[in-house]
N, C-alpha and C positions, 0 to 999 in steps of 0.2 A: 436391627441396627447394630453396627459394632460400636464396642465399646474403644474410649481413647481413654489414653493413660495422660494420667496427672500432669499438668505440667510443676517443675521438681526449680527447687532453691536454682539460682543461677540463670531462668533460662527467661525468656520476653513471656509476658503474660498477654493471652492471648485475647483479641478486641472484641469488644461487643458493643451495642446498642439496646439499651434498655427503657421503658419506661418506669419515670419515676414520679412524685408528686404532680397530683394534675396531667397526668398524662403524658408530663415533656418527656422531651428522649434525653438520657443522658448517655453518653460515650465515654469509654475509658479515657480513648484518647483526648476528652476533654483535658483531662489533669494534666499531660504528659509536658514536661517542663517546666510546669509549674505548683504541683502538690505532687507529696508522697501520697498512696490508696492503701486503705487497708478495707479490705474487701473479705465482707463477712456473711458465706453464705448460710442461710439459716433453713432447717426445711418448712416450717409452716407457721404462719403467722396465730397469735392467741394460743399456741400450744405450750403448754407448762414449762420446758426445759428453755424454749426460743423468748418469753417471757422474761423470767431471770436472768439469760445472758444477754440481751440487747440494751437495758438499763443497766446493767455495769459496764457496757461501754460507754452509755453517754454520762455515767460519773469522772468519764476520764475525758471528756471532749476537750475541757482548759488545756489539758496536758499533749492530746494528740495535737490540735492548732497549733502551738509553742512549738511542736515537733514540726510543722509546714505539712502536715497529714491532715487528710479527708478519710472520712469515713464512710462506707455503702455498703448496705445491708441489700441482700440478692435472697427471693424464695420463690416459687410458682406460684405464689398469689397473684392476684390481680392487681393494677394499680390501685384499684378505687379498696380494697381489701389492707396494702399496704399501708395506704393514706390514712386510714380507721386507727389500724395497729399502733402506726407511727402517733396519732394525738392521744390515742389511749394512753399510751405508754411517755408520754413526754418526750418524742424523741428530737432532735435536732439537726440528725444526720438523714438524709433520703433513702428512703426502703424502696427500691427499684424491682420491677416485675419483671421474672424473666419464664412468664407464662407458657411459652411455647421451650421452655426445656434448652435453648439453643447455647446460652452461655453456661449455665449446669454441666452440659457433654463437653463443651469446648475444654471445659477445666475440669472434665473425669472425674464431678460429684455427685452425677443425676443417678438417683437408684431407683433403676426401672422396674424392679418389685414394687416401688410404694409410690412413685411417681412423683417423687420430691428429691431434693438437695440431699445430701448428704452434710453436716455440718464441719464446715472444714475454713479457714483463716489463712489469705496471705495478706501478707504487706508487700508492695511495690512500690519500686523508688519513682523518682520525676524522670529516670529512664526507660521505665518499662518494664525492667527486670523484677523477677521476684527473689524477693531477697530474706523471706520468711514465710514458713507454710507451717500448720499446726490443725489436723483434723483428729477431732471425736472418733472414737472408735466407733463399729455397728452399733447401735445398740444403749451408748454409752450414757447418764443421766449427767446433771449439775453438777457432780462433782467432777467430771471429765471433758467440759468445756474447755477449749480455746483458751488460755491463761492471759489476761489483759495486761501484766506486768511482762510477760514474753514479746508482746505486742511494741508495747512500750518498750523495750530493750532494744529492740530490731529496729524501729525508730530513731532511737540514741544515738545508734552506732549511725546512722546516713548522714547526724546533725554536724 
């Protein structure tokens, strides 16, 4: 399968349909007009590094709401795998299954060596547009996550 390139700062972030808690489908276009997305794809659920940075987002959840920002965490887990994650971990935001790999390719993060996401962060406005992207290097550990105050900055600026 070929691969697709990234979609880059400026351009319409492309649509998907996911399951998330419980199995509902969530769509991007759900938000559109009505919340900013900050869409955070993570490669695999209960693994160390994905651990650490999912609970520093939801220490910022007060701060993204006040922003008119939703949060969605995206990995090849399962829903029912997600839903675990998500109570273990306290989360608040929907950890959405995109088991069949389809919005991963869509957004040029699926790394078909390891058959997961690659960890990479955009924010989208209520337009569609991506208006912030921030990926992990191969490889990369905790110190080289996705920076939550970057997040928050790119935020700022839509308010």
């Amino acid at each position: 399968m070929e691969a697709v390139a990234s979609p880059e700062v400026g351009q319409i972030a492309p649509e998907f349909t996911l399951k998330g808690p419980g199995g509902q489908a969530i769509r991007l276009s759900d938000y559109r007009g009505r919340k900013h997305v900050v869409l955070v794809f993570y490669p695999l659920a209960f693994s160390p590094v994905c651990t650490h940075q999912l609970p520093l987002l939801q220490k910022e959840m007060e701060t993204f709401r006040r922003l008119d920002a939703e949060v969605l965490g995206i990995s090849v887990d399962s829903h029912y795998t997600n839903t675990a994650y998500a109570q273990a971990l306290g989360l608040s935001f929907p950890l959405l299954s995109d088991f069949h790999h389809a919005a991963s390719r869509a957004y040029g993060v699926f790394n078909p060596d390891k058959w997961y996401s690659r960890r990479v962060v955009f924010v989208i406005d209520k337009l569609g547009s991506i208006v912030h992207k921030d990926a992990t290097p191969p490889g990369g550990g905790v110190d080289q996550i996705p920076r939550v105050d970057s997040i928050v900055d790119a935020l700022s600026k839509l308010a």
